[in-house]
N, CA, C and O atoms as a GROMACS GRO file, in nm:
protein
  396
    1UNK      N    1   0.085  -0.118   0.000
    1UNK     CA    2   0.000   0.000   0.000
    1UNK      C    3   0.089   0.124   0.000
    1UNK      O    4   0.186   0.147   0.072
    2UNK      N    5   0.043   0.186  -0.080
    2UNK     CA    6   0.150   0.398  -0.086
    2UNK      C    7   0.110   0.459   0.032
    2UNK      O    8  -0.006   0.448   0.069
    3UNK      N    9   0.180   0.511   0.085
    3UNK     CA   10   0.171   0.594   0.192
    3UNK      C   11   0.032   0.711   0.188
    3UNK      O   12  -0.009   0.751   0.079
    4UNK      N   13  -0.023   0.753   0.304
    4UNK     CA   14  -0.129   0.832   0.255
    4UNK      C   15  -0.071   1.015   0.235
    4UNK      O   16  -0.102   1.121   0.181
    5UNK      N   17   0.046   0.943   0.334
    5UNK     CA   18   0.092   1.110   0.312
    5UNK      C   19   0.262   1.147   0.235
    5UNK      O   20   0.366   1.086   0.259
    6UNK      N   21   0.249   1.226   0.172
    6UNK     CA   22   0.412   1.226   0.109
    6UNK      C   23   0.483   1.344   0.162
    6UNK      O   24   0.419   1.442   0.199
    7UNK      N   25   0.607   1.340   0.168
    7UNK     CA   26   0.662   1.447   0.222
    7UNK      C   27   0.650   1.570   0.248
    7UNK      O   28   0.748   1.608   0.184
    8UNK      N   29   0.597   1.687   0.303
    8UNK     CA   30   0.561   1.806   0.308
    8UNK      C   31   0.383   1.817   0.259
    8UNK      O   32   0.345   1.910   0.188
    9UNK      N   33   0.306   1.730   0.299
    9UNK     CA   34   0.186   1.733   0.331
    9UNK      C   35   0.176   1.778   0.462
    9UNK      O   36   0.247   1.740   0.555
   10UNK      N   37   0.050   1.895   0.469
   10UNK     CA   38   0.020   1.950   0.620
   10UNK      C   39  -0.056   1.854   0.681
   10UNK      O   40  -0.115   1.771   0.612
   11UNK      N   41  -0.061   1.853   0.760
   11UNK     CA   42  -0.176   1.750   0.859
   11UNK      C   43  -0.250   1.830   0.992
   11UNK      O   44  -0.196   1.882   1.090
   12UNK      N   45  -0.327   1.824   0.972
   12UNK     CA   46  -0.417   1.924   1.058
   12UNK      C   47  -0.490   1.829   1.153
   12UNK      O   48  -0.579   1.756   1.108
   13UNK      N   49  -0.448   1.827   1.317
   13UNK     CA   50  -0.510   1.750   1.393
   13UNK      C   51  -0.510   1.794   1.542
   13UNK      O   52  -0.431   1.862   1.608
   14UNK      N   53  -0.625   1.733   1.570
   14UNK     CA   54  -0.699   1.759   1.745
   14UNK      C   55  -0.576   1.671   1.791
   14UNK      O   56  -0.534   1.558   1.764
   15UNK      N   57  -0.529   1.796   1.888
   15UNK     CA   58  -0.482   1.768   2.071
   15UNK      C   59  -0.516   1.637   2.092
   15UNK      O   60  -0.624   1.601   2.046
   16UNK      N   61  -0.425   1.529   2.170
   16UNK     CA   62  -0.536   1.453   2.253
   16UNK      C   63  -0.508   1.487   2.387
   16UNK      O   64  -0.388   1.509   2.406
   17UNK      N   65  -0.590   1.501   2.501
   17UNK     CA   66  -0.579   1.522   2.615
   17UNK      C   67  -0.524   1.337   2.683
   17UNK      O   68  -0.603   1.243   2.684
   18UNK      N   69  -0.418   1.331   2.717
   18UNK     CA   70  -0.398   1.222   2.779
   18UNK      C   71  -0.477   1.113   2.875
   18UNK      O   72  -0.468   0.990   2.871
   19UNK      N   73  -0.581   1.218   2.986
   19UNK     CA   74  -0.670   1.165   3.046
   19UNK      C   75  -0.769   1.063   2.989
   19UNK      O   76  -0.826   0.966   3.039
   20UNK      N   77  -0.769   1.126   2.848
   20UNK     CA   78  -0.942   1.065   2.828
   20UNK      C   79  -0.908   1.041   2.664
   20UNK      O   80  -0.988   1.075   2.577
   21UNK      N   81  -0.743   0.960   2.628
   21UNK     CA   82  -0.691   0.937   2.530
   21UNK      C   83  -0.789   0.790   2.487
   21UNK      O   84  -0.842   0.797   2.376
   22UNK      N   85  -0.812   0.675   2.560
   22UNK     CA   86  -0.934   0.582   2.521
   22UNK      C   87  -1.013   0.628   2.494
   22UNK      O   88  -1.085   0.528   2.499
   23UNK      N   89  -1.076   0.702   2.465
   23UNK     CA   90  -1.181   0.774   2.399
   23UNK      C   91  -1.185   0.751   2.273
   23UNK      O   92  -1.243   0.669   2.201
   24UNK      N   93  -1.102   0.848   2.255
   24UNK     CA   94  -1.126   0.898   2.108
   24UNK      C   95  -1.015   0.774   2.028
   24UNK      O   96  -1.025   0.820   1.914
   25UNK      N   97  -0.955   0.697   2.017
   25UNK     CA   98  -0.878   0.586   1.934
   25UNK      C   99  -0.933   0.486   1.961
   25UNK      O  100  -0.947   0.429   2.069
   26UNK      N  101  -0.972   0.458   1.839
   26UNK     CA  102  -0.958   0.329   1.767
   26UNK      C  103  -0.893   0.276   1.642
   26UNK      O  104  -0.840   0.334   1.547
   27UNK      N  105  -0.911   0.158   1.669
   27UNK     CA  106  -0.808   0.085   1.527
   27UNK      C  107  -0.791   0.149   1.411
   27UNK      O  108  -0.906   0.181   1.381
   28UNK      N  109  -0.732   0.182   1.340
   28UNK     CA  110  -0.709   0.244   1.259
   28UNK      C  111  -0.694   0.409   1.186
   28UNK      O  112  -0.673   0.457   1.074
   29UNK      N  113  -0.724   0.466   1.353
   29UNK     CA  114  -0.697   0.619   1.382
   29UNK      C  115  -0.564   0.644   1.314
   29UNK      O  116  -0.478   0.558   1.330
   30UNK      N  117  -0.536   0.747   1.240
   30UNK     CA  118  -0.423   0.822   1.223
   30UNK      C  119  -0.364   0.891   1.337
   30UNK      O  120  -0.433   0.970   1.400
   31UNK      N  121  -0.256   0.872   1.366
   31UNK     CA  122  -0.221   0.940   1.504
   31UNK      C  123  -0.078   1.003   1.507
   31UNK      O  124   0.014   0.950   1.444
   32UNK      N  125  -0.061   1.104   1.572
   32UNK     CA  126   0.110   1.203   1.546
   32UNK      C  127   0.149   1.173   1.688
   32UNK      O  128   0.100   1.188   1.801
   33UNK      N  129   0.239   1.132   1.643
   33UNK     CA  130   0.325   1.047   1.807
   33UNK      C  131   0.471   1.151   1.807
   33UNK      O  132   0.489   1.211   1.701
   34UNK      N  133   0.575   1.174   1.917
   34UNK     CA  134   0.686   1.203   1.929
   34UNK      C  135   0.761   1.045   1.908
   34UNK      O  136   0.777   0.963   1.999
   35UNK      N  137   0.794   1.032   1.788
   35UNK     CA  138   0.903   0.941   1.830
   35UNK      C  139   1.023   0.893   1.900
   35UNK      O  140   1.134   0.941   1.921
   36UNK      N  141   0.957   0.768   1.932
   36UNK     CA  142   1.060   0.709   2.081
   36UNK      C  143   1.226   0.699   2.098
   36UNK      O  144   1.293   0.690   2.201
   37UNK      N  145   1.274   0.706   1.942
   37UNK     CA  146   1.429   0.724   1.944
   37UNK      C  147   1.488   0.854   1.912
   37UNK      O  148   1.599   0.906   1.919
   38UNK      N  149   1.363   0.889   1.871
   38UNK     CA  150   1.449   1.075   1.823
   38UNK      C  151   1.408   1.161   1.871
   38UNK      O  152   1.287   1.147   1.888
   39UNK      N  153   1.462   1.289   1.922
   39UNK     CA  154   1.429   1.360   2.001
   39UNK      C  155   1.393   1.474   1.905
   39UNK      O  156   1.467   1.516   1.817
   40UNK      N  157   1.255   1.524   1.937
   40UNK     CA  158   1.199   1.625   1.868
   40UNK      C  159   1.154   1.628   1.714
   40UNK      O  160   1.137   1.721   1.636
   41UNK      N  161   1.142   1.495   1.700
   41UNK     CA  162   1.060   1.436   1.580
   41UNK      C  163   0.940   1.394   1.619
   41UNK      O  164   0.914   1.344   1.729
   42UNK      N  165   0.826   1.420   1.487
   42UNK     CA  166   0.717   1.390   1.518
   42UNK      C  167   0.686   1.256   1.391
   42UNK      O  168   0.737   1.263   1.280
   43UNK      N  169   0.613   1.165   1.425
   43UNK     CA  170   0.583   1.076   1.346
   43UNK      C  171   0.403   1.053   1.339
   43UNK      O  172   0.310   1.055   1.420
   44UNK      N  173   0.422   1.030   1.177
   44UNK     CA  174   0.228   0.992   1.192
   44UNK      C  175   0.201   0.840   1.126
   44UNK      O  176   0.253   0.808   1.020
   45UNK      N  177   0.140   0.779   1.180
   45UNK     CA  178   0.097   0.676   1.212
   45UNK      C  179  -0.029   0.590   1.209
   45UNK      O  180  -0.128   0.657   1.239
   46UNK      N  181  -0.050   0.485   1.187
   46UNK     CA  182  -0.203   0.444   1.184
   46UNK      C  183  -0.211   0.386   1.315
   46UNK      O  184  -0.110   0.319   1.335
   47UNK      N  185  -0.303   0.383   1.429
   47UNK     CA  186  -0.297   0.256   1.546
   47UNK      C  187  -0.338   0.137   1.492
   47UNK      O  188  -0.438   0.131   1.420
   48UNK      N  189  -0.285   0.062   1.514
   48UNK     CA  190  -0.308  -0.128   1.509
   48UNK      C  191  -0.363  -0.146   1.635
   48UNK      O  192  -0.484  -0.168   1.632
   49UNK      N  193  -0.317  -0.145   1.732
   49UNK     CA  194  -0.370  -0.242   1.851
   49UNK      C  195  -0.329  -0.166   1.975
   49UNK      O  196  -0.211  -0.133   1.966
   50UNK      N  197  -0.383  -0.126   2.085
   50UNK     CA  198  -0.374  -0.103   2.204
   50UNK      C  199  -0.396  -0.167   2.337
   50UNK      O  200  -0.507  -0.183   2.386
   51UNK      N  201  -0.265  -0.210   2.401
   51UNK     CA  202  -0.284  -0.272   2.521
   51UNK      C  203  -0.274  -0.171   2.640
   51UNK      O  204  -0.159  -0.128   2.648
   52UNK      N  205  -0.351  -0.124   2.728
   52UNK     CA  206  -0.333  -0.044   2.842
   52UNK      C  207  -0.344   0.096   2.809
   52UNK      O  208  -0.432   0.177   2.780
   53UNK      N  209  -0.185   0.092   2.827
   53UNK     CA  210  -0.113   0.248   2.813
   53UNK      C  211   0.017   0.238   2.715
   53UNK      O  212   0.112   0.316   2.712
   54UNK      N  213  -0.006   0.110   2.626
   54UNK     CA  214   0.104   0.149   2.543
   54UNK      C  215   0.010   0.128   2.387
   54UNK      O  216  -0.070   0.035   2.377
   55UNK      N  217   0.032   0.226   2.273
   55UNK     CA  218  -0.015   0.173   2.131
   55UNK      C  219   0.098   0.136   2.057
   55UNK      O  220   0.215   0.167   2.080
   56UNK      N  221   0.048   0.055   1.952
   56UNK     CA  222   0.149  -0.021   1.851
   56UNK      C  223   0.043   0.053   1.728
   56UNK      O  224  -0.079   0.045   1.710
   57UNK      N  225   0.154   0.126   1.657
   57UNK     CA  226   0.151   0.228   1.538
   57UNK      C  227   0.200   0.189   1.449
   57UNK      O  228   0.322   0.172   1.456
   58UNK      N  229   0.128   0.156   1.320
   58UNK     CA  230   0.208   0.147   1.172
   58UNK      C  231   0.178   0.197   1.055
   58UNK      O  232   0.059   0.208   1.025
   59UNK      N  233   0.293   0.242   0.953
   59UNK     CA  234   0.255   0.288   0.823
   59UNK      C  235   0.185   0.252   0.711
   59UNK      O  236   0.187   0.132   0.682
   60UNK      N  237   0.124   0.328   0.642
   60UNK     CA  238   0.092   0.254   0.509
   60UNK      C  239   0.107   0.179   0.435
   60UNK      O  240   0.024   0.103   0.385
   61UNK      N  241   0.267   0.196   0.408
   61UNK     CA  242   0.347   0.127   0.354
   61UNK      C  243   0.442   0.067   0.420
   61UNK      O  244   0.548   0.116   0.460
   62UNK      N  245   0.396  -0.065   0.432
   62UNK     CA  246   0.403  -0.129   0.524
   62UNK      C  247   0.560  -0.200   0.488
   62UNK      O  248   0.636  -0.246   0.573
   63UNK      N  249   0.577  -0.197   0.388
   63UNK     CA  250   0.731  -0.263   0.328
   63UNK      C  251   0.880  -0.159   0.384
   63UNK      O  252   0.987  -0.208   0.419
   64UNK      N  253   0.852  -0.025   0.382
   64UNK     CA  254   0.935   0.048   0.377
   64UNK      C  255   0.918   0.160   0.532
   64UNK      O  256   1.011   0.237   0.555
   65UNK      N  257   0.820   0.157   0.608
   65UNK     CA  258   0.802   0.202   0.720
   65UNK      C  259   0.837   0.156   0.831
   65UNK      O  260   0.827   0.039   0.868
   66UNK      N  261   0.893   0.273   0.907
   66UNK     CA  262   0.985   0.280   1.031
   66UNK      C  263   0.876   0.281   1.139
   66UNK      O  264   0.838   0.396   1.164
   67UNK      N  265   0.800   0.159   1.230
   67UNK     CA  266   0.691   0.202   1.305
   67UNK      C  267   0.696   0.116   1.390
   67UNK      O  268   0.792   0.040   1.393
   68UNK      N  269   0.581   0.107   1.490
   68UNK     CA  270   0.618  -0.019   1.591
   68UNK      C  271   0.695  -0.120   1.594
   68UNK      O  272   0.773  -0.136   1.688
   69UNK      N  273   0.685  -0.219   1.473
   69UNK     CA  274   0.737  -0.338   1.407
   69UNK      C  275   0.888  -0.330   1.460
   69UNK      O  276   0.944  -0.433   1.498
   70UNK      N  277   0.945  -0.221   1.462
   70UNK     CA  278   1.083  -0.193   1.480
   70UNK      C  279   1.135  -0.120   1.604
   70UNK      O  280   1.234  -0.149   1.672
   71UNK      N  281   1.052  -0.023   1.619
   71UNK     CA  282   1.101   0.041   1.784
   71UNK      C  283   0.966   0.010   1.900
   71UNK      O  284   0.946   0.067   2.007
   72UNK      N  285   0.882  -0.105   1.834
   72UNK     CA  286   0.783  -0.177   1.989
   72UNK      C  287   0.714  -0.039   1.988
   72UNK      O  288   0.728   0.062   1.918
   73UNK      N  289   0.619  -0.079   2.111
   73UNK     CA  290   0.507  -0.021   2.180
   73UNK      C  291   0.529   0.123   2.203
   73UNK      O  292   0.634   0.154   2.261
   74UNK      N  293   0.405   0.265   2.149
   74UNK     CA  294   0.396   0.431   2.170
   74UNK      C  295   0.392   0.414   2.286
   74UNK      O  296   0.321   0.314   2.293
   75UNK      N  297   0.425   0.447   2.411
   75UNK     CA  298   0.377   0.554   2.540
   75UNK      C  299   0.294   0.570   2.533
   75UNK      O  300   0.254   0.544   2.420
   76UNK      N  301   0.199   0.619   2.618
   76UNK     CA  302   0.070   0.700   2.573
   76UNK      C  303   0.145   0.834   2.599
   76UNK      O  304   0.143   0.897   2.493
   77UNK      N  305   0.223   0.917   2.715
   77UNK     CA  306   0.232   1.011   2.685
   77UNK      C  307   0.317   1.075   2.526
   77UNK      O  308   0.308   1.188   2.478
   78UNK      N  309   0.374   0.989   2.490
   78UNK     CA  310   0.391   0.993   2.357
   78UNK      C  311   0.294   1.043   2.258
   78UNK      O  312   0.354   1.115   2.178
   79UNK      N  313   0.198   1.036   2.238
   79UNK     CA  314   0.078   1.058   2.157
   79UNK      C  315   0.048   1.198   2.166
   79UNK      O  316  -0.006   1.240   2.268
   80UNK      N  317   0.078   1.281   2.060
   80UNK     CA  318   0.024   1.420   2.071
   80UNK      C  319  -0.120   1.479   2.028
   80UNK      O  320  -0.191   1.556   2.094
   81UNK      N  321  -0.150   1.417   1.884
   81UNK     CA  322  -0.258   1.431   1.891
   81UNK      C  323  -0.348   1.337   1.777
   81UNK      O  324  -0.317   1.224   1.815
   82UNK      N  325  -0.427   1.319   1.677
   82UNK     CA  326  -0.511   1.260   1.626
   82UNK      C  327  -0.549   1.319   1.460
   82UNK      O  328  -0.650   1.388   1.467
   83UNK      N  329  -0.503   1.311   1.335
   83UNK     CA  330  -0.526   1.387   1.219
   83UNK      C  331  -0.677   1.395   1.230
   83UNK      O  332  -0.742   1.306   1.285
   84UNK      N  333  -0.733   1.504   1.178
   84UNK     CA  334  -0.859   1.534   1.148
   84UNK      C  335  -0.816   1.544   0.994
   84UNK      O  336  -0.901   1.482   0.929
   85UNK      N  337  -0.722   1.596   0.913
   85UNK     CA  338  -0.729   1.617   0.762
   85UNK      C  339  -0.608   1.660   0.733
   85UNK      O  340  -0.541   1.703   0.827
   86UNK      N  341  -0.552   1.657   0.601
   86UNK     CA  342  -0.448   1.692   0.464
   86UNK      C  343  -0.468   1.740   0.435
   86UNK      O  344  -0.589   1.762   0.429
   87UNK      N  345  -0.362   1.836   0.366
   87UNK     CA  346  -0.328   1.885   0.243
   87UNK      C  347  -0.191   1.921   0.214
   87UNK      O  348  -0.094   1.981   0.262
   88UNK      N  349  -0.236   1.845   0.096
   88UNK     CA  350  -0.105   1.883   0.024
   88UNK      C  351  -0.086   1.998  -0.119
   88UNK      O  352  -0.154   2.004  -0.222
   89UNK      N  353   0.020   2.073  -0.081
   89UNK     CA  354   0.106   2.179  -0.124
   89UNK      C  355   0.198   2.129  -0.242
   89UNK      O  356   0.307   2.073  -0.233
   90UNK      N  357   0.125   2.166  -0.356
   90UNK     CA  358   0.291   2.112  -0.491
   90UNK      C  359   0.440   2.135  -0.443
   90UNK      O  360   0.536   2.059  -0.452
   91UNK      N  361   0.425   2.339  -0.360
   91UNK     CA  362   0.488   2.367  -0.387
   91UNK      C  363   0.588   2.282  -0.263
   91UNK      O  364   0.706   2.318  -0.260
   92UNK      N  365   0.562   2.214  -0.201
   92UNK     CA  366   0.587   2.209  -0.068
   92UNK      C  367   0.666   2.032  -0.076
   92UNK      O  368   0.747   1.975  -0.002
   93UNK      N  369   0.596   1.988  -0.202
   93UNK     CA  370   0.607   1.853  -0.222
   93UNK      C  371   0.733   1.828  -0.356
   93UNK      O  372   0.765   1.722  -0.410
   94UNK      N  373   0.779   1.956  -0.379
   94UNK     CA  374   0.894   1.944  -0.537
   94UNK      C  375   1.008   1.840  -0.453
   94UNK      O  376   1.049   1.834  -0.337
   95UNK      N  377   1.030   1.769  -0.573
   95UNK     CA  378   1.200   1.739  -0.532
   95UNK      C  379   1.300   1.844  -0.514
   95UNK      O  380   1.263   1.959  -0.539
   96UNK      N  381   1.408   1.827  -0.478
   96UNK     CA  382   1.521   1.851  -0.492
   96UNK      C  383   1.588   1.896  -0.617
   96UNK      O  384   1.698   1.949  -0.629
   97UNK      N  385   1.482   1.858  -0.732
   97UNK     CA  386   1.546   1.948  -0.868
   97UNK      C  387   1.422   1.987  -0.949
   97UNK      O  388   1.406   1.987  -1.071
   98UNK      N  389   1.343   2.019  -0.855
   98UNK     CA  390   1.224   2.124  -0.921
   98UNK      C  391   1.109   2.019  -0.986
   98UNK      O  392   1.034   2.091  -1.052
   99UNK      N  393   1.076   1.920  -0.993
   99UNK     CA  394   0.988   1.844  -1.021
   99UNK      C  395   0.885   1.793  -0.890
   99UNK      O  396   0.792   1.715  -0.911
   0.00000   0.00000   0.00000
């Protein structure tokens, strides 16, 4: 499967309040996590499966994505917030040599 989002797509999404994060996720929520090995990166994500207080997050493209499979179980405080919607920008999306 292609990724839903390509490089320099905006993503526009609700806060989640940590308290009352079971709420609003379920399976297959898009979700913007801080990723667990890099500091001050944000990653977006589909949820797969939630045990407790930890989620297991994966990409679209499932061949070539860096996601649970490889660095295990989100935090919950990890979880920033939830996509509501896209868009994508041509200008935002050119390569490196103008295409």
């Amino acid at each position: 499967m292609l990724p839903t989002l390509k490089h320099g797509d905006l993503v526009i999404y609700k806060a989640i309040n940590i308290n009352y994060i079971n709420d609003c996720l379920e399976k297959g929520s898009i979700v913007i996590s801080k990723h667990p090995l890099k500091a001050n990166y944000l990653i977006v994500k589909r949820l797969e499966r939630k045990e407790k207080d930890k989620y297991f997050i994966i990409g679209d493209n499932k061949d070539f994505s860096k996601d649970s499979r490889h660095f295990g179980f989100i935090q919950k405080q990890n979880l920033v917030g939830i996509a509501e919607s896209f868009l994508s920008l041509p200008i935002l999306n050119k390569s490196s040599d103008g295409k």
